[in-house]
C-alpha positions as CSV (number, residue, x, y, z in Angstrom):
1,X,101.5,127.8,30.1
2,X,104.6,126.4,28.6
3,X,106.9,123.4,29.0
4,X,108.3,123.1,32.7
5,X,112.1,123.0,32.6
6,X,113.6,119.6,33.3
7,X,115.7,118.3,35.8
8,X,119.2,118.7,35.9
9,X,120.8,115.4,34.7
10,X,124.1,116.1,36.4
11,X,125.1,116.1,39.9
12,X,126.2,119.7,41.4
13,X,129.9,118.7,40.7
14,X,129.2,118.3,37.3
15,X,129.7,120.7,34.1
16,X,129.0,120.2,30.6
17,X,129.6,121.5,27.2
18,X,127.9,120.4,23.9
19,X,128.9,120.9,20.2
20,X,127.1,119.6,17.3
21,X,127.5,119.4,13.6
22,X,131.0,119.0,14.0
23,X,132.6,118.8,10.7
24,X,134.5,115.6,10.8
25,X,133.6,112.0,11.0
26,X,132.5,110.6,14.5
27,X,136.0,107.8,14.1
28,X,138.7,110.7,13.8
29,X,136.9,112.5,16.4
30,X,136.8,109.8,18.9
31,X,140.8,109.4,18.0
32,X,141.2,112.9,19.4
33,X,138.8,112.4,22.2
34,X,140.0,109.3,23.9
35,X,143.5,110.8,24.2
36,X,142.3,113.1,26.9
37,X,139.4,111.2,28.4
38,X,139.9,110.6,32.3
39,X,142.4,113.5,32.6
40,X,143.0,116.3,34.6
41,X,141.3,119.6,32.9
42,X,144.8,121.4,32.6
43,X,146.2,119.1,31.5
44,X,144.1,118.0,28.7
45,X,144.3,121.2,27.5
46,X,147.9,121.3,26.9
47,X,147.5,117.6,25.2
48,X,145.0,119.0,22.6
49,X,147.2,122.4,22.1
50,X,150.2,120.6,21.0
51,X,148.0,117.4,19.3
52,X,148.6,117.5,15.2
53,X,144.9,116.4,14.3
54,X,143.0,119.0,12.7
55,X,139.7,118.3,14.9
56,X,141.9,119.0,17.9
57,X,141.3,123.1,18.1
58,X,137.8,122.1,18.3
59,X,137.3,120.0,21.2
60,X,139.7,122.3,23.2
61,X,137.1,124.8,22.7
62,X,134.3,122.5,23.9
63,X,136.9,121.4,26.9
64,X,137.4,125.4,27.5
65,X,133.0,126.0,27.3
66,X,132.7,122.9,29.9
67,X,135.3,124.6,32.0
68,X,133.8,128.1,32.1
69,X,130.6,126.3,32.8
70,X,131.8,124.5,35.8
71,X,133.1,128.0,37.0
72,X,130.6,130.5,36.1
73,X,127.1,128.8,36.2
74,X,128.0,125.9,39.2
75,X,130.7,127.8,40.7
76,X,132.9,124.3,41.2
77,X,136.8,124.9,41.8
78,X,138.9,124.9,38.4
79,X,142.2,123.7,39.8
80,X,139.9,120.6,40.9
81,X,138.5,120.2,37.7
82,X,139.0,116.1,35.1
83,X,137.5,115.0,32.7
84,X,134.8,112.7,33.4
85,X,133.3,112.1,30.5
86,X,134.0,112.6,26.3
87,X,131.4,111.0,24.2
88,X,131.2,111.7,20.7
89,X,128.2,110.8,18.7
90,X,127.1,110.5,14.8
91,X,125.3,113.5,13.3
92,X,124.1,113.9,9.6
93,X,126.1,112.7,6.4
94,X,125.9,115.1,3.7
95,X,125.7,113.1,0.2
96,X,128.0,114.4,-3.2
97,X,128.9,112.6,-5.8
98,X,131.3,112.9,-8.7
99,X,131.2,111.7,-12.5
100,X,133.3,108.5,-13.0
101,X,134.3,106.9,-16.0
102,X,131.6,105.2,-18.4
103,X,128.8,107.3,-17.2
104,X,128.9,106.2,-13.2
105,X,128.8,107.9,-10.2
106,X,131.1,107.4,-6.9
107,X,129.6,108.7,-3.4
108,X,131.3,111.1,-1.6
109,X,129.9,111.1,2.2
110,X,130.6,113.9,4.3
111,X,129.7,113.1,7.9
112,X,129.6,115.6,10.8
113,X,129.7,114.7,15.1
114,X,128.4,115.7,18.0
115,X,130.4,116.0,20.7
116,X,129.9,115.8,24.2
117,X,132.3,117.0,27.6
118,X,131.8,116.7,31.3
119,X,134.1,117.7,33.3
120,X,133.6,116.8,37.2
121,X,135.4,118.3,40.7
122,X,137.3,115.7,42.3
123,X,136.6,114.7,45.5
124,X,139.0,115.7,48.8
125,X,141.7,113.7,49.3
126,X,142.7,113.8,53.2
C-alpha cells in the first residue's frame, strides 16, 4: 500500500537536474541562465566557468548533476549531449528589516530560485 510511482515526464533522451532554494533572486538567475540555454553541454560548461556572476558556480553544478544523470541513470551519449531546456522559477522571499530614521522601517527581501536543467541527445545527423 503506498503511492504508485509516476510516469516519467521526459522522453528516454532526456536528463534532468533540479536545485531549489537557490540563494539569489529568480532575475539574476535567469541572466546567467539564458546565456547558455540552447547550447551544446561542453560548451556551456566552459561559458559558466569563465562567466563573472556569482550564481554562475551554481548552475554549472546543476548543468554537471543533469549531465551525470543523462550518463549514469539513462545511459544517453555525453559527447551528444545540449541543452534543451533552463527554466528558473521563484522560491520563498525571506523578510528583514532595518531601523530607519524617525522610527520607520525599510524591507529588506531576500528571495531564493529554483532552478531547472534538461539536457537532451541530439538526434543523428546523416
Amino acid at each position: 500500500m503506498g503511492k504508485r510511482s509516476a510516469e516519467r515526464a521526459l522522453s528516454d533522451s532526456e536528463a534532468m537536474a533540479r536545485v531549489r532554494n537557490i540563494r539569489v533572486s529568480p532575475q539574476k538567475l535567469n541572466l546567467v541562465a539564458s546565456t547558455i540555454r540552447g547550447m551544446d553541454c561542453e560548451k556551456a560548461l566552459a561559458e559558466l566557468q569563465f562567466n563573472a556572476r556569482r550564481i554562475s558556480g551554481d548552475v554549472r553544478k546543476a548543468l554537471q548533476t543533469a549531465i551525470a544523470n543523462a550518463e549514469n541513470n539513462h545511459q544517453l551519449d555525453v559527447d551528444r549531449l545540449y541543452v534543451s531546456e533552463i527554466t528558473v522559477g521563484k522560491a520563498i522571499v525571506m523578510k528583514r528589516w532595518r531601523a530607519r530614521a524617525r522610527g520607520r522601517v525599510g524591507k529588506i527581501m531576500k528571495p531564493f530560485s529554483h532552478l531547472r536543467v534538461v539536457v537532451r541527445e541530439r538526434e543523428e545527423s546523416e
